[in-house]
C-alpha positions as CSV (number, residue, x, y, z in Angstrom):
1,X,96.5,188.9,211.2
2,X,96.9,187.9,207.3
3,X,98.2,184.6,207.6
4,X,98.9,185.3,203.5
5,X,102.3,186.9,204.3
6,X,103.5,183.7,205.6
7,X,102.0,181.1,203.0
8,X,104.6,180.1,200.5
9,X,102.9,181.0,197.1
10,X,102.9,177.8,194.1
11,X,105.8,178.6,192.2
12,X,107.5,180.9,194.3
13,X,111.3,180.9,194.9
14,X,112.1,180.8,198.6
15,X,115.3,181.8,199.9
16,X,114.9,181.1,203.8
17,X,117.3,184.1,205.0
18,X,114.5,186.6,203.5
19,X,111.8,185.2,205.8
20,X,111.9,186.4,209.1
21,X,112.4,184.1,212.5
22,X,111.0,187.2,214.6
23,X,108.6,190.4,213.9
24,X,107.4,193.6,215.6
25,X,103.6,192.3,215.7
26,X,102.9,195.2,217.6
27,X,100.9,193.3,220.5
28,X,101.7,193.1,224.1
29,X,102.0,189.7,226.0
30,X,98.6,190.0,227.6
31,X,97.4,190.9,224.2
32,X,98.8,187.8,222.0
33,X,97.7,185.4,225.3
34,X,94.3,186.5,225.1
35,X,94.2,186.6,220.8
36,X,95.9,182.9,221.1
37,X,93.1,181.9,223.8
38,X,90.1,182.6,221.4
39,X,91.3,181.5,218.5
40,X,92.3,178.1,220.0
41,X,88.6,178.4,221.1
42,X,87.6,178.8,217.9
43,X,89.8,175.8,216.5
44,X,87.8,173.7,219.3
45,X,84.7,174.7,217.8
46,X,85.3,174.0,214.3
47,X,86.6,170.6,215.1
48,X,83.8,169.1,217.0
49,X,81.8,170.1,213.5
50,X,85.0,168.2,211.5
51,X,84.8,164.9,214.1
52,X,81.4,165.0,214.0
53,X,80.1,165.1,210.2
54,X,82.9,162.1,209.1
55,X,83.6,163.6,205.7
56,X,86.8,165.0,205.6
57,X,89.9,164.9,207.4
58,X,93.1,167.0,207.7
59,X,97.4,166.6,207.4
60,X,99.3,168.8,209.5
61,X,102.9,168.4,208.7
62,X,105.3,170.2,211.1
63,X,108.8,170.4,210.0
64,X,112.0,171.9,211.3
65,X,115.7,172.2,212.9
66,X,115.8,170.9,216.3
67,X,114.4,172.5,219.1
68,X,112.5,174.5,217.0
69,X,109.0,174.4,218.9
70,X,107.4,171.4,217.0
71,X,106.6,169.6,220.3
72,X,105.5,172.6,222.1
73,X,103.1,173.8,219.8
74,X,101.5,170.2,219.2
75,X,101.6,170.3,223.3
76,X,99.7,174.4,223.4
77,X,97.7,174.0,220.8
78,X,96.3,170.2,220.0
79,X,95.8,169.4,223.1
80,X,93.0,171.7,223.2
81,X,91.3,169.6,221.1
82,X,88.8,166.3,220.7
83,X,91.6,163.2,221.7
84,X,89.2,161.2,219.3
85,X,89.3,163.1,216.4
86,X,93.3,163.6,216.6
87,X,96.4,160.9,215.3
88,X,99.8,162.5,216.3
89,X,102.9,160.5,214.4
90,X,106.5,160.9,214.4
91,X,108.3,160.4,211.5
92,X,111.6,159.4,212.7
93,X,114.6,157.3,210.8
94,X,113.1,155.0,208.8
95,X,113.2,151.6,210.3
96,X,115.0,148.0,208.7
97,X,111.3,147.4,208.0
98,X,110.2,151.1,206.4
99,X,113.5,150.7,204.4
100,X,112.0,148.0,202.3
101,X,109.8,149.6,201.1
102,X,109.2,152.7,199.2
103,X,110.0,156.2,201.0
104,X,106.2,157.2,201.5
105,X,105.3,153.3,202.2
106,X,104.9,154.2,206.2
107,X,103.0,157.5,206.1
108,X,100.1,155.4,205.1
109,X,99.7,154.5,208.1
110,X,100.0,157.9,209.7
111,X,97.0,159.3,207.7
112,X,94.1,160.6,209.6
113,X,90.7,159.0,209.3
114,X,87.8,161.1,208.2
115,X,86.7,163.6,211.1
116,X,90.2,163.4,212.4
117,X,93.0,166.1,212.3
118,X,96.3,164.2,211.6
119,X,99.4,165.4,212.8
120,X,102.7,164.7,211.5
121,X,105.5,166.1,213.9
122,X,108.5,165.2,211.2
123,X,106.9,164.0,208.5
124,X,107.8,162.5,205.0
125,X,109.6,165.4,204.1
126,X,112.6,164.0,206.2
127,X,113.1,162.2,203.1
128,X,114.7,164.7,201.0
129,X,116.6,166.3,204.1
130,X,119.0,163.9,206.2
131,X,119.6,162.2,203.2
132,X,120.5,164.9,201.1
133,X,122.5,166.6,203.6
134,X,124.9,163.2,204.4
135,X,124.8,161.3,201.2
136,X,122.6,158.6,202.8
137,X,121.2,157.2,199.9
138,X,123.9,155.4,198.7
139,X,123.8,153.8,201.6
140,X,120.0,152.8,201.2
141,X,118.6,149.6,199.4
142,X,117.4,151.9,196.3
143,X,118.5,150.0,193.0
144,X,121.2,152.2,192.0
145,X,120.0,153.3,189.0
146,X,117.2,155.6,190.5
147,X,120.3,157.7,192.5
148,X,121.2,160.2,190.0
149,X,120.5,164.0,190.1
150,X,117.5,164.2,189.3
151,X,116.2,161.7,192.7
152,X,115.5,164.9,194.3
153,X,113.0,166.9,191.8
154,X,111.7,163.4,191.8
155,X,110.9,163.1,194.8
156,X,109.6,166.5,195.3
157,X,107.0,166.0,192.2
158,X,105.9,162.4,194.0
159,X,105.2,164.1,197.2
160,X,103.5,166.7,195.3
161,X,101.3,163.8,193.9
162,X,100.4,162.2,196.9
163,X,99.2,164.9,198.4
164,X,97.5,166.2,196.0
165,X,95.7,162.7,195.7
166,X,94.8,162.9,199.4
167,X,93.3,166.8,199.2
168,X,91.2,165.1,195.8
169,X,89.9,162.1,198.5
170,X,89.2,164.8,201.0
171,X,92.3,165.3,203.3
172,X,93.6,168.5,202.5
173,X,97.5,169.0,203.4
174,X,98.7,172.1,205.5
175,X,102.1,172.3,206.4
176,X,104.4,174.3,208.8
177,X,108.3,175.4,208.5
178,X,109.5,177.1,211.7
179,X,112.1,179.8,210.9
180,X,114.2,179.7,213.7
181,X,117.6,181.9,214.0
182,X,120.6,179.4,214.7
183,X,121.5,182.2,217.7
184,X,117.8,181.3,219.0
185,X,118.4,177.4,219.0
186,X,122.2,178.0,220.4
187,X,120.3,179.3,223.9
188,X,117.3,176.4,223.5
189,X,119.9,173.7,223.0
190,X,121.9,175.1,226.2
191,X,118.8,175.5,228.0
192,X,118.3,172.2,227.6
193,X,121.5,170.8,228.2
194,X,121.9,172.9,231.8
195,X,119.1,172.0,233.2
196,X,118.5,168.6,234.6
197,X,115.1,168.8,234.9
198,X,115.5,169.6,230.4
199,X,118.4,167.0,230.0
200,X,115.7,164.1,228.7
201,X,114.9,166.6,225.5
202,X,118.3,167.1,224.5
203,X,120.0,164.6,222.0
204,X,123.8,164.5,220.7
205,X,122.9,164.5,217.5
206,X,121.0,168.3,217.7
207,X,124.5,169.5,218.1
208,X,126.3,167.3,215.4
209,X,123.1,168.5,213.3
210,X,124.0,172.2,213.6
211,X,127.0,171.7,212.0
212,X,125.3,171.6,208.8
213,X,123.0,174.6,209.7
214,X,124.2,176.3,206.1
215,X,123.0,172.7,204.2
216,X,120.0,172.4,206.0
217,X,119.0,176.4,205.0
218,X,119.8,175.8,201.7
219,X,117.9,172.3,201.1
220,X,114.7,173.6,203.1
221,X,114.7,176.7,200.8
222,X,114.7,174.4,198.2
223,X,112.0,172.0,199.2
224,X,109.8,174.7,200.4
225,X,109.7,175.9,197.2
226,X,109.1,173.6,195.2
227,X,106.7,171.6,197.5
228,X,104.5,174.5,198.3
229,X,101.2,173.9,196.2
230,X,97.1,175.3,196.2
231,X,97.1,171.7,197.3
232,X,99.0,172.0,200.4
233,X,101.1,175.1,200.7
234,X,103.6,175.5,203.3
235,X,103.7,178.4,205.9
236,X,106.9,179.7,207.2
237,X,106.5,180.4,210.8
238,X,108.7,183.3,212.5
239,X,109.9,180.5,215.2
240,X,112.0,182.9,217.8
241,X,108.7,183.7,218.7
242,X,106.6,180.3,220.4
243,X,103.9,182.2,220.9
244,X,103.4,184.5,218.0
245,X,103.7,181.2,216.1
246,X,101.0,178.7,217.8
247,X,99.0,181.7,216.8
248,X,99.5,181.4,213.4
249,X,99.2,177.7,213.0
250,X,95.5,178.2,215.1
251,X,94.9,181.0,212.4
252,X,95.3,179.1,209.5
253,X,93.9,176.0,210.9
254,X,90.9,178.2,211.8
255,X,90.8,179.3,208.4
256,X,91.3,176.2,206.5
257,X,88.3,174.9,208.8
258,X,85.8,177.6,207.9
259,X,86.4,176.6,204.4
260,X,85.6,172.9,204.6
261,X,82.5,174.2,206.7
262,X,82.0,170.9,208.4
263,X,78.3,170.6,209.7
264,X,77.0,168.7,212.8
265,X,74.5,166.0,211.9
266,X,71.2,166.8,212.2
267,X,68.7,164.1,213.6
268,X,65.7,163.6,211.7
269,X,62.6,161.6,210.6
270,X,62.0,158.3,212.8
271,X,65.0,159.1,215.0
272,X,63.9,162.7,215.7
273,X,60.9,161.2,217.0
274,X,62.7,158.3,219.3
275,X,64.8,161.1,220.5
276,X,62.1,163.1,221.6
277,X,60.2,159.9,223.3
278,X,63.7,158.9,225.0
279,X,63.3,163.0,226.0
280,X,59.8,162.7,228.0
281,X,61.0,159.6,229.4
282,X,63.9,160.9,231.3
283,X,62.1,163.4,232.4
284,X,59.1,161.5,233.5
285,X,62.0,159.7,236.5
């Protein structure tokens, strides 16, 4: 897999309809179980080494249309891993208290620690989505004077900032889009809405959502484009496929892993030599 083909390049225009929400990969079921199995294995691997050394730490953002996947591939996939050297946050509507405050005031608080992989399921990219789509910021306590036309590129170059301050401090930003076809969320929103055992996932507002399906397509074409940096690039996962995608988010993980090349600590000097006594004494019971 060349997980290239779906990395948005810096600079590059996006137009979403061009990406593909499926693909003839070419495997069999057994086949993609079994490539998805060892490369979560591998992902388990890797971040032992990252919870152990304590140096850097990781931003997953995870960002689409509802019933999309996001939950299910945080569910497959991170679970997998170290619960100590994980911080899962949902970026929901901003509360009275988030609102005043600046936009990015609350993903403070949802940033990883070193050794830790944080995940953002929503993140703060719902801040130049919702809004956008239904006018919201006029109904916002932003000063008036900073809602003009250019609030959005403005936006887009401060996100840009701050993550490219937390890649400099050692938390490097990855980020997922899943594709997904509106006919492919039309059956998942059903799906959930027949069965009763589903009902608890389903919301209203999915369906009053999908009538700005053309908006949404539009605006995320837009933001992946020009939020996609060497400092946190976006992928665009094909999202009709749950599986096919979990494997590309384990791939790039892997990946972006084997770059930061985190080390297990090595025990040395006076310790080595407590280790070893503590050693022959347990095995001396």
């Amino acid at each position: 897999m060349d997980t290239r083909s779906y990395k948005v390049k810096a600079g590059q225009q996006v137009k979403l309809a061009d990406w593909p929400t499926s693909e003839d990969h070419g495997w069999t079921e057994e086949q993609l179980e079994k490539r998805l199995s060892e490369t979560i294995d591998k992902l388990k691997k890797w971040h032992i080494r990252l919870h152990a050394e304590e140096e850097k730490g990781i931003v997953v953002a995870l960002q689409a249309m509802d019933a999309a996947g996001k939950d299910e591939a945080i569910t497959y996939l991170f679970s997998n891993l170290t619960a100590q050297g994980l911080k899962t946050t949902t970026l929901g509507k901003p509360s009275e208290t988030e609102q005043k405050h600046d936009y990015l005031w609350r993903l403070h608080d949802a940033m990883p620690e070193r050794g830790q992989i944080g995940i953002l399921n929503r993140s703060h990219y719902e801040e130049v989505l919702a809004p956008r789509v239904h006018h919201q910021l006029e109904e916002s306590p932003l000063p008036d004077q900073l809602i003009d036309q250019e609030v959005w590129e403005r936006r887009y170059r401060q996100i840009n900032e701050f993550e490219r301050y937390m890649a400099e401090n050692g938390f490097p930003f990855v980020k997922f889009f899943f594709n997904m076809s509106k006919e492919e969320q039309k059956n998942r929103l059903l799906e959930r809405m027949k069965d009763p055992e589903k009902n608890w996932e389903f919301s209203f507002s999915d369906v009053e959502e999908r009538e700005h399906w053309e908006d949404y397509q539009e605006i995320f074409s837009d933001m992946l484009a020009k939020t996609s940096t060497e400092d946190a690039p976006w992928y665009i996962l094909p999202a009709d496929e749950e599986d096919y995608s979990r494997l590309i988010i384990a791939q790039v993980m892997v990946e972006l892993l084997e770059e930061i090349h985190p080390q297990l600590p090595e025990i040395s000097g006076e310790k080595k030599d407590k280790l070893d006594q503590y050693i022959r004494k347990l095995e001396a019971e």
